[in-house]
C-alpha positions in Angstrom: -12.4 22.6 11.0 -14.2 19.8 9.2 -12.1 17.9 6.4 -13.9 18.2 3.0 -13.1 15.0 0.3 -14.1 15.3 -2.8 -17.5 12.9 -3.2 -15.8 10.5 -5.9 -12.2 10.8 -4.1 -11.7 7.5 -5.1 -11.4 8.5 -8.3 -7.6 9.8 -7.8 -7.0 8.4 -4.3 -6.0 4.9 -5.7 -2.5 6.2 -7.4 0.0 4.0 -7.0 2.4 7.1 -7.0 0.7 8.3 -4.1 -0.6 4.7 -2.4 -0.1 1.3 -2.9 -1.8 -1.8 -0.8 1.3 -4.2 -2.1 3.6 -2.6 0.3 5.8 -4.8 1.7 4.2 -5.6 5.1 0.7 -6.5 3.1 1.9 -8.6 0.2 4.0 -10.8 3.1 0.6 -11.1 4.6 -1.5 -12.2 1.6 -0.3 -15.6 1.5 -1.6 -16.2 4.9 -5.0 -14.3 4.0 -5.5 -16.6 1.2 -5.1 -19.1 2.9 -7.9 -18.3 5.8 -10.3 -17.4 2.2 -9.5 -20.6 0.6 -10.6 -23.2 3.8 -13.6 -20.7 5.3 -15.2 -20.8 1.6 -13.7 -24.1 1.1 -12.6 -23.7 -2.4 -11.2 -26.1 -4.9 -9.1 -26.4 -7.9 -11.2 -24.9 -10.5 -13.5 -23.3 -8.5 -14.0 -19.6 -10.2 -13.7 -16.4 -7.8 -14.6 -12.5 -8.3 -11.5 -10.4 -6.3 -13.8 -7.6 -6.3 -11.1 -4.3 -5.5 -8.4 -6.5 -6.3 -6.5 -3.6 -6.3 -2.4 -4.8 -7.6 -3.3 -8.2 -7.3 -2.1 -9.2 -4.0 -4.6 -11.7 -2.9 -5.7 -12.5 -6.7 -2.5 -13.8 -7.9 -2.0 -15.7 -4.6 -5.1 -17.4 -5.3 -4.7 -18.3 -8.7 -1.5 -20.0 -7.8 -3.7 -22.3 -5.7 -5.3 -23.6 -9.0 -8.7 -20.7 -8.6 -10.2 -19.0 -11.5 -9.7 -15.4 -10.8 -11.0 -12.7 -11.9 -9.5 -9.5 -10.4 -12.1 -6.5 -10.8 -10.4 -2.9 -9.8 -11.0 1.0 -11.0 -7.4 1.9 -11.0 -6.0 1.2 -14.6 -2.3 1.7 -12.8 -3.7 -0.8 -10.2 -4.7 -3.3 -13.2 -1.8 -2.6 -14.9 0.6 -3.7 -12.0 -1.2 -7.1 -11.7 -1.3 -7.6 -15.4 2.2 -7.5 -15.5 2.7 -9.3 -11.9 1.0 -12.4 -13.5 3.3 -11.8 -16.8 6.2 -12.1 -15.0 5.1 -14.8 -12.5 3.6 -17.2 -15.3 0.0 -17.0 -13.3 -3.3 -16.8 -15.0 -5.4 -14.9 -14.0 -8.1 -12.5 -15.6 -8.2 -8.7 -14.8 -10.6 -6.0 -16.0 -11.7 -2.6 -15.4 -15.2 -2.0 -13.9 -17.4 0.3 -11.6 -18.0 -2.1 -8.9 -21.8 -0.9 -8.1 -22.3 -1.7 -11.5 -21.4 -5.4 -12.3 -22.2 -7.0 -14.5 -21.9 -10.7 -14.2 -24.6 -13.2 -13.9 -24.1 -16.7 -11.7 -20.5 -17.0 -12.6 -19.0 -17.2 -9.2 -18.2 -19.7 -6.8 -17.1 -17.5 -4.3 -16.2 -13.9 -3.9 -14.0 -11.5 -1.8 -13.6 -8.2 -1.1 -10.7 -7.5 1.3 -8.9 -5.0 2.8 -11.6 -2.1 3.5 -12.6 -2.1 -0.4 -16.6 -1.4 1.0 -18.4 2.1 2.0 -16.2 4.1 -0.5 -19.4 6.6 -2.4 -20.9 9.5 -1.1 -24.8 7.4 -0.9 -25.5 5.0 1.2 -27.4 3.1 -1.6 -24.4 2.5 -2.9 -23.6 0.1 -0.8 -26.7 -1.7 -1.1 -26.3 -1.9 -4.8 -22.6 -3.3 -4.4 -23.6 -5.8 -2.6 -26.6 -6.9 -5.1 -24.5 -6.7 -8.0 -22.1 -9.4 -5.6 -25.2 -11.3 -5.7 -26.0 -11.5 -9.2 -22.5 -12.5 -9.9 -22.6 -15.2 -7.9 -23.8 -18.7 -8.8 -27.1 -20.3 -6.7 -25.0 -20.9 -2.7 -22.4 -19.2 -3.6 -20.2 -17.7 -0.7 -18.8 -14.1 -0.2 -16.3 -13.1 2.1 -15.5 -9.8 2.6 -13.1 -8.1 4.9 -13.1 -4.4 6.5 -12.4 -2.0 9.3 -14.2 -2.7 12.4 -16.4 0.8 13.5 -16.9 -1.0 16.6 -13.3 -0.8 17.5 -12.3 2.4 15.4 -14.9 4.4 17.4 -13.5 2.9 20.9 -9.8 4.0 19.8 -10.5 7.0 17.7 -7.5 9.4 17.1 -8.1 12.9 15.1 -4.4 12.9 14.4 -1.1 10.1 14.1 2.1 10.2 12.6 2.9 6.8 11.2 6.0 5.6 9.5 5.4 3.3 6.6 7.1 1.1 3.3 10.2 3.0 1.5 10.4 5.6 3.8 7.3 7.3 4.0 5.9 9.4 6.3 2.2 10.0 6.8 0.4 12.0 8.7 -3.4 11.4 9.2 -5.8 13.9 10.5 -9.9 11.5 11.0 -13.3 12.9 11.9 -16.4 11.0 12.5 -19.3 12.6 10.2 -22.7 11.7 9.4 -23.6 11.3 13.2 -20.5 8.5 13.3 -21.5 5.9 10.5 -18.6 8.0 8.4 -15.0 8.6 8.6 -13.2 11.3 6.8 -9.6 11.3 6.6 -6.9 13.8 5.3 -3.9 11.9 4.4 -0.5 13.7 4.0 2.0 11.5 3.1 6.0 12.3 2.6 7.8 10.9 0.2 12.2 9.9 0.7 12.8 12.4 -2.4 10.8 15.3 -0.4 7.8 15.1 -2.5 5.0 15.8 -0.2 1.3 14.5 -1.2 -2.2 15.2 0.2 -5.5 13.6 0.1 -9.2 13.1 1.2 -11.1 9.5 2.0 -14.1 8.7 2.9 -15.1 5.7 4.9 -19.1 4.5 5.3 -18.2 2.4 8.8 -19.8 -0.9 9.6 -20.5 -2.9 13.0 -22.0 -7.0 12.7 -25.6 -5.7 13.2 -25.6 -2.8 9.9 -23.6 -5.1 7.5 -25.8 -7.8 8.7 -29.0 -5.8 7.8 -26.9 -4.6 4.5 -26.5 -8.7 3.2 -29.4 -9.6 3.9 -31.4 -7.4 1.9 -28.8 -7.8 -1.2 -30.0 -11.5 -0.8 -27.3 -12.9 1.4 -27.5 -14.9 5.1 -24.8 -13.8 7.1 -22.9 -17.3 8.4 -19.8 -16.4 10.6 -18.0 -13.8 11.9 -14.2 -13.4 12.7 -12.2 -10.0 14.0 -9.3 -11.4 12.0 -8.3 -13.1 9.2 -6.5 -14.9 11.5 -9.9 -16.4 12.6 -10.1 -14.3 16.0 -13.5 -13.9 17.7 -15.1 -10.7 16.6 -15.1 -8.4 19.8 -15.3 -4.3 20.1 -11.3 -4.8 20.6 -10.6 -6.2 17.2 -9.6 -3.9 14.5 -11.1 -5.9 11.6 -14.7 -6.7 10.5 -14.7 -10.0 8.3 -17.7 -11.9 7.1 -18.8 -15.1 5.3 -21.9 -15.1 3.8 -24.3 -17.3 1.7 -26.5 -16.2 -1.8 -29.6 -16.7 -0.1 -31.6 -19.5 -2.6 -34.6 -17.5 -3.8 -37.9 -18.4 -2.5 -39.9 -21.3 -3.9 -42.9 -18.9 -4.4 -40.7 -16.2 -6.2 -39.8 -19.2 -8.7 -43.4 -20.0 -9.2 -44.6 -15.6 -9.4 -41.5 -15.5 -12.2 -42.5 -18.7 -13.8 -46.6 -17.3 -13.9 -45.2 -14.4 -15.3 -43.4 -15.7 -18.0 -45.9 -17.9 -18.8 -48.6 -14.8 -19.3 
């Protein structure tokens, strides 16, 4: 039986009733992932960074600490609303607002930008993707860097499981059930998740899946140059048996002839 998910699942998935990426396990981590951000895009004090999917602020407050301008961008008001009040109580600034993130709408404000944790390949069109990615661009200023971090369909195809139990933070039980879809570039997940007070929760995601060579093709035509690959953000070598996809890439500078064809135009 295929799983059917809603095509904006999103929309109610990121509940932090039902899910929350500050568990334990992954805010102990974030320091460390911070860290491996901060020397690949080799940031400095008062450099200004876009968290794109910053989600309850686990990597943005981190980075603020480190003397960065964050701005944390998310679509979960509950999400927001945890990291406004995270900074609150740990005396960190840091900026966080609400936004569609295909539809951003900065311009050249950037020095960097991440977007961690499989935040990438959530709509139902594949254009999507190209347009999060050029918004990315926009936001960025002239060199800036973008690192982003995801699941690797490289590995998840070589260890696929349609079903696992997992125990997880607080006592919860979940129970996945996965399918491959759209001839294997998607995955489609029906997570049931039980909760210590017998509360027992359901729902659908849906995962575009990237290899080196599509998200590759995917930068570079949003105006990037792909620079380095890792399989961790422990700075592993990217191999079909590493779990995570990462990637550093450059704003591509635009051409000299696109400067002059804009400048003719204006000029007419």
């Amino acid at each position: 039986m295929a799983i059917s998910v809603p095509k904006e699942w999103w929309r109610g998935f990121f509940d932090p009733r039902f899910y929350t990426p500050a568990d334990v396990a992954h805010v102990e981590a974030a320091g460390r992932e911070v860290r491996f951000v901060v020397r690949q895009c080799g940031l400095k004090r008062g450099a200004a960074v876009l968290d794109l999917c910053c989600g309850p602020g686990r990597h943005s407050l981190p980075l603020a600490r480190k003397g960065l301008l964050v701005t944390g961008l998310d679509y979960s008001r509950a999400y927001l609303g945890e990291a406004r009040a995270k900074a609150r109580r740990a005396r960190v600034d840091a900026r966080f607002v609400r936004g569609d993130m295909r539809k951003l709408r900065f311009a050249a404000e950037f020095d960097a930008a991440v977007n961690l944790f499989t935040s990438f390949g959530y709509f139902d069109k594949w254009r999507d993707n190209a347009a999060v990615l050029a918004g990315l661009a926009r936001a960025l200023k002239p060199g800036g860097l973008l690192l982003m971090e995801m699941m690797n369909a490289d590995w998840l195809k070589g260890h696929f499981r349609s079903r696992s139990w997992q125990r997880q933070d607080r006592g919860v039980y979940q129970l996945e059930e996965n399918e491959l879809a759209r001839g294997g570039r998607q995955v489609r997940s029906r997570w049931i998740r039980i909760f210590p007070d017998g509360r027992v929760e359901e729902r659908g995601l849906a995962l575009w899946l990237f290899d080196r060579r599509s998200l590759s093709a995917l930068l570079r035509a949003a105006g990037f140059v792909p620079l380095k690959f890792w399989g961790s953000m422990a700075g592993d070598r990217l191999s079909k048996e590493t779990n995570r996809l990462i990637v550093l890439a450059r704003k591509a500078p635009v051409p000299r002839e696109g400067r002059a064809r804009r400048g003719d135009r204006a000029r007419a």
